[in-house]
C-alpha positions in Angstrom: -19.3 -3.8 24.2 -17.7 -2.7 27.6 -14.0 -3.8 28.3 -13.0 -3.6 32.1 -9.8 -2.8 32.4 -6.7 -2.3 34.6 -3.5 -0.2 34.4 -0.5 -1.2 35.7 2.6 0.7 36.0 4.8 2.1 38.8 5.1 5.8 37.5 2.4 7.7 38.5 2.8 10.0 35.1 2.5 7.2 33.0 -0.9 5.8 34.6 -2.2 9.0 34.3 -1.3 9.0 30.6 -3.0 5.6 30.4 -6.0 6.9 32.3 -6.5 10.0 29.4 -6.2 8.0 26.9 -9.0 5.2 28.3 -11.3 8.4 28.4 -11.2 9.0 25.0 -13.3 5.9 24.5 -16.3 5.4 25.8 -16.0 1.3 26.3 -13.3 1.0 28.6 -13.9 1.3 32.2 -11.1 1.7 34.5 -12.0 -0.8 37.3 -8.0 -0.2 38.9 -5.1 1.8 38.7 -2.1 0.0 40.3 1.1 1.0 41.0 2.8 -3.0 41.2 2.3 -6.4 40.0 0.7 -7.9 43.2 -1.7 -4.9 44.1 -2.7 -5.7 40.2 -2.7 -9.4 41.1 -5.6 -9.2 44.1 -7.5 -7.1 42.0 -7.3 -9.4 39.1 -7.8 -12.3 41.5 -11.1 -10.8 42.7 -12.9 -9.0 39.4 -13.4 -9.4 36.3 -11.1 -7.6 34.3 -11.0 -8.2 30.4 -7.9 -6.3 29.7 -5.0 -5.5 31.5 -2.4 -2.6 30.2 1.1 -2.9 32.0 4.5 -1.9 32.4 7.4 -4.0 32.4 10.6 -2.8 34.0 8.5 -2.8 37.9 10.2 -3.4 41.4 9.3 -6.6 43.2 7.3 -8.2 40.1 7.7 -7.2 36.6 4.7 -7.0 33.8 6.0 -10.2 32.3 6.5 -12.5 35.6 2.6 -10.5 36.6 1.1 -11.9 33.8 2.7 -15.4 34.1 1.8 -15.8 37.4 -2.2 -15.5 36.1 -4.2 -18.9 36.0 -6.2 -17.2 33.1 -5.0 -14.0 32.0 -6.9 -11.1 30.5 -6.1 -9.4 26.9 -2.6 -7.7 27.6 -1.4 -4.8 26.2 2.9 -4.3 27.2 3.6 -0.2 27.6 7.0 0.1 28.3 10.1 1.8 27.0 12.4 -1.3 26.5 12.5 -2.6 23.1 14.2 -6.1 23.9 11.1 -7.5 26.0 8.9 -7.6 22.6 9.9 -11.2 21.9 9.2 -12.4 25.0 5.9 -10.7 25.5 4.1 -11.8 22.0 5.5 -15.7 23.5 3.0 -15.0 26.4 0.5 -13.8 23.7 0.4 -10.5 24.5 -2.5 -8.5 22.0 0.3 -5.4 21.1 3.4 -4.1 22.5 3.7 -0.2 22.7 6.8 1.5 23.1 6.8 4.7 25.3 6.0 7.4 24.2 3.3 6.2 22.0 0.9 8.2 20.8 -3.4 8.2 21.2 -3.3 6.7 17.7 -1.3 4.0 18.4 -3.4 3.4 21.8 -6.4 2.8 19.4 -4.7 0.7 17.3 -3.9 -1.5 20.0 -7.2 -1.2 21.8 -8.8 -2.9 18.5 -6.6 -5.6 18.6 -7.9 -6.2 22.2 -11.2 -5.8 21.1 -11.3 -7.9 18.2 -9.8 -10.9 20.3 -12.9 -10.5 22.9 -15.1 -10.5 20.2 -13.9 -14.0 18.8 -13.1 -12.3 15.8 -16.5 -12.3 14.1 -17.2 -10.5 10.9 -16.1 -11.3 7.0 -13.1 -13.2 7.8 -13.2 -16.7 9.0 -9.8 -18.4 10.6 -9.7 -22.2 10.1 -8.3 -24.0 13.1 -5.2 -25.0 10.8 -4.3 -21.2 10.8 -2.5 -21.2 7.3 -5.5 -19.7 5.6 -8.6 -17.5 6.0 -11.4 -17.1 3.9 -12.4 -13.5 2.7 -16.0 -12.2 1.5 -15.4 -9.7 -1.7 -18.4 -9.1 -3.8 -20.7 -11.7 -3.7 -17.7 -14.3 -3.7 -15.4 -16.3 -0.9 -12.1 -16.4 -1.3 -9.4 -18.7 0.5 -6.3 -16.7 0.7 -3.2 -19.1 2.2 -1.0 -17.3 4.3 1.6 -18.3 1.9 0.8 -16.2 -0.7 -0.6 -13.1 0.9 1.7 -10.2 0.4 -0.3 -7.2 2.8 -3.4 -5.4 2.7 -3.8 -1.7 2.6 -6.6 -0.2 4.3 -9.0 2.0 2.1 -11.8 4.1 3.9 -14.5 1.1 5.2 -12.5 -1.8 2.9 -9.5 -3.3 3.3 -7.8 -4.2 -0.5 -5.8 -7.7 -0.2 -3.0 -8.7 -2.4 -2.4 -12.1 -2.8 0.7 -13.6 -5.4 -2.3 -14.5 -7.7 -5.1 -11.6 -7.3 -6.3 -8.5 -5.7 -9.3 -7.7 -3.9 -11.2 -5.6 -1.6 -13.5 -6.9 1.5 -15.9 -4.5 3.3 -14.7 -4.5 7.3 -12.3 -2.4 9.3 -8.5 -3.2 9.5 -8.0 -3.7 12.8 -10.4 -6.6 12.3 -8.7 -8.0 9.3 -5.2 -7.4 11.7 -6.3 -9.5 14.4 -6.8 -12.6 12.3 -3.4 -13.0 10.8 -0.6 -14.9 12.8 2.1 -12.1 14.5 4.9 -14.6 13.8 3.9 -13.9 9.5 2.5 -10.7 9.4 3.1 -7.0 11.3 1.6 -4.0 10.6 4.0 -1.1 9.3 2.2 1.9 8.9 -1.2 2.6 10.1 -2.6 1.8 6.1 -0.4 -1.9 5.4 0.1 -4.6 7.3 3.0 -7.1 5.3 3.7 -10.6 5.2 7.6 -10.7 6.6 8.4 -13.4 4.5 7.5 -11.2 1.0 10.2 -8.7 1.8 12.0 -8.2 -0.8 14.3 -5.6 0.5 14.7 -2.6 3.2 15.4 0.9 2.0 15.7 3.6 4.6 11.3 4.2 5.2 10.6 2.3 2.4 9.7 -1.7 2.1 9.6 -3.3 -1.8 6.9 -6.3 -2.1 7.0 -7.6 -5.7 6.9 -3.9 -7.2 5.2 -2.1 -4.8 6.8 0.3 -2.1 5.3 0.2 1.2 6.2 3.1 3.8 7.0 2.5 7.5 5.4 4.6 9.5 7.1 6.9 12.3 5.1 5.1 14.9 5.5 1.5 13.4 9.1 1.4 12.8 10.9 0.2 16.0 8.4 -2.7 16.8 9.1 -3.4 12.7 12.5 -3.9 13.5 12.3 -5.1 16.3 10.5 -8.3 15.0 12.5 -8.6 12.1 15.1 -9.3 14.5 17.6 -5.7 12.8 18.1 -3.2 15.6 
């Protein structure tokens, strides 16, 4: 699929930063670079632009107020060096939140997401309309996995491997895919191989988190936005 997309941001370095890292994937096409929210705004207004990349901290208009002031907003992606913002931009459900500098990794990462919300989130994993369970395709079987009880999932090559309280299992499809269909308010991602269920901490230990008995490592990249939504700074 092609995702048109638009940067926004105020410092010329970091649009060009944004602009590299859209060439290193073939599906996004640039259709504006913008420098503030309401040069962003008429282009928005006036083509179709499935995801939107912006600053927040902007003269005039800043990347939250931007996207508030859209009738029907794009997939947003927050790049900005302010931590505190986080909150308020996953209430305007905003796809990822990266923290400058982030790496080309963690552009991907986020890029998914946005992808896998365009796509309606086809694939092995079905969400319900109640959102407190999914259903998940492993060997021949279904299984419905509540919310509740899912610990995290670790990705492994092409499969991600769930733990639930009761079982574990592995279901053929990328993680990113199996990211975007969990709620953000339950679950984050940690490391670029576990995405956790907040509520199955057991406890914090400098890069480590315990679930049950397993240790899960933060990653470098992961660990501010982790803390950040766990409300710790």
């Amino acid at each position: 699929m092609m995702i048109k997309c638009l940067i926004l941001d105020d410092e010329p370095i970091a649009r060009q930063i944004l602009e590299t890292y859209c060439g290193y994937l073939p599906e996004l096409t640039i259709v504006a670079s913008c420098q503030n929210a309401l040069e962003a705004k008429q282009i928005v207004e006036h083509e179709h632009v499935d995801l939107i990349f912006t600053d927040i901290n902007m003269p005039v208009l800043n990347g939250l107020a931007f996207i508030k002031t859209l009738q029907q907003a794009p997939q947003v992606i927050f790049t900005t060096a302010y931590k505190e913002f986080a909150h308020e931009a996953f209430d305007i459900s905003a796809c990822d939140y990266l923290l400058k500098p982030f790496s080309v990794e963690r552009f991907i990462i986020a890029v998914d997401k946005a992808k896998q919300k365009l796509t309606k989130g086809t694939g092995n994993v079905q969400l319900p309309a109640t959102e407190s369970f999914i259903y998940v395709r492993s060997e021949g079987k279904i299984f419905k996995v509540d919310f509740e009880i899912l610990q995290y999932a670790e990705a492994s090559g092409n499969y991600v491997k769930v733990v639930t309280d009761n079982e574990t299992f592995t279901t053929s499809m990328t993680f990113a895919s199996f990211e975007a269909l969990l709620p953000k308010s339950k679950f984050c991602r940690v490391h670029r191989s576990f995405i956790i269920n907040k509520s199955k901490i057991r406890v914090i230990e400098g890069n480590r988190i315990v679930i049950g008995e397993k240790e899960i490592p933060i990653g470098s990249n992961y660990r501010d936005q982790f803390l950040l939504e766990i409300g710790v700074k």
